[in-house]
C-alpha positions in Angstrom: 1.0 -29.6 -11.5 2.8 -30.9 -8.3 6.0 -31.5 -8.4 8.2 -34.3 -6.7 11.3 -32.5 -4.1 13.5 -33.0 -7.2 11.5 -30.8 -9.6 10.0 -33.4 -11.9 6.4 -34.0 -12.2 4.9 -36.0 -9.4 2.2 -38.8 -10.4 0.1 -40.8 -8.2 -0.4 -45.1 -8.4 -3.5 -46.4 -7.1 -4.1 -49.5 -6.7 -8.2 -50.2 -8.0 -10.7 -53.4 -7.7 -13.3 -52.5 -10.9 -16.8 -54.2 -10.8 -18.3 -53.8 -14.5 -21.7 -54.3 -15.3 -23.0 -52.5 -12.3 -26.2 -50.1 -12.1 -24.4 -47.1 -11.6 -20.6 -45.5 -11.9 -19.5 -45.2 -8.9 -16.6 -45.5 -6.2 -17.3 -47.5 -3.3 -14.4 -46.7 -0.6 -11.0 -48.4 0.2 -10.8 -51.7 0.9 -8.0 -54.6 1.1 -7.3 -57.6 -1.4 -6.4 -60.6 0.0 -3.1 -60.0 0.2 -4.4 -57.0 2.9 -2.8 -54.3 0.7 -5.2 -51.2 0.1 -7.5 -50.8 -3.0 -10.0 -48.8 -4.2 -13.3 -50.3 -5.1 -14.6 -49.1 -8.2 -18.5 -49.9 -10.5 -18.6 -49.0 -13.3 -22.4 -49.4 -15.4 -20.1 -50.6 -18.8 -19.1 -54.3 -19.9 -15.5 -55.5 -19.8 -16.0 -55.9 -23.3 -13.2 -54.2 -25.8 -11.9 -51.9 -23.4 -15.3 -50.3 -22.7 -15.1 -51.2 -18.4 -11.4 -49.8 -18.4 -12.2 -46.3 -20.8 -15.3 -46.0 -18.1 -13.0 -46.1 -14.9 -10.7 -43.7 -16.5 -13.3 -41.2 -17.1 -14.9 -41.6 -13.9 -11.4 -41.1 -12.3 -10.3 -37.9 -14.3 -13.8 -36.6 -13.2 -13.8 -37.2 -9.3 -9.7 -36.0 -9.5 -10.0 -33.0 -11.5 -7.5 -33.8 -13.7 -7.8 -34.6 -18.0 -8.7 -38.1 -18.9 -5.4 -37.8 -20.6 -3.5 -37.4 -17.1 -5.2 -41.4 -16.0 -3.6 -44.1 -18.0 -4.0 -47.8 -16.7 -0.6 -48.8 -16.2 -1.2 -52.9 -15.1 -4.3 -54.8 -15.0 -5.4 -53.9 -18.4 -7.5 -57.7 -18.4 -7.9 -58.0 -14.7 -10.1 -56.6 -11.3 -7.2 -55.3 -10.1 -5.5 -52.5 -11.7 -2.8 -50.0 -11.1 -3.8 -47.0 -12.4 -1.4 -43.7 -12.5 -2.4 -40.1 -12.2 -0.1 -37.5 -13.5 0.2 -34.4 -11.5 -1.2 -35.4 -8.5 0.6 -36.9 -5.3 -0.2 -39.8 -3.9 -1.0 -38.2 -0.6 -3.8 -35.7 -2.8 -5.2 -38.3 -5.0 -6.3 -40.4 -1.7 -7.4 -37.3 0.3 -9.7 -36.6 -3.4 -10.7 -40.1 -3.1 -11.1 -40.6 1.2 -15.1 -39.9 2.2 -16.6 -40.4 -1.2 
């Protein structure tokens, strides 16, 4: 697990644009919302219907980061496109190198 200068567990925030209802799971690359901050666009096959769109992002995520569905929690956006999402043990600088050239 990394670990922040101070010792404690790092975690990584990324900021994600989710399409549901697409043909296929998959991440598209970084791109900007229109405030020009950078996101990462995410399809997802599922329906945003009772959670099923956000439980598919999670599992895609875990599985493309290596890390436990467990470690992926949705931490704003929960009813939105735009989510924060945060990954426990990995920096933010090793979840975007995971996630740069998909």
């Amino acid at each position: 697990m990394a670990r922040s200068p101070s010792g404690t567990p790092e975690s990584a925030h990324l900021a994600i644009r989710l399409t549901p209802g697409a043909s296929a799971d998959r991440i598209d690359g970084w791109g900007v919302d229109a405030e020009g901050r950078p996101v990462l666009k995410v399809r997802v096959r599922a329906r945003p219907i009772e959670g099923e769109a956000n439980e598919a992002l999670v599992k895609l995520m875990a599985r493309t980061l290596g890390v436990p569905k467990s470690a992926v929690a949705i931490q704003r956006g929960g009813q939105s496109r735009t989510k924060i999402l945060v990954i426990a043990g990995l920096s933010e600088d090793e979840a975007k190198a995971c996630l740069t050239g998909l």
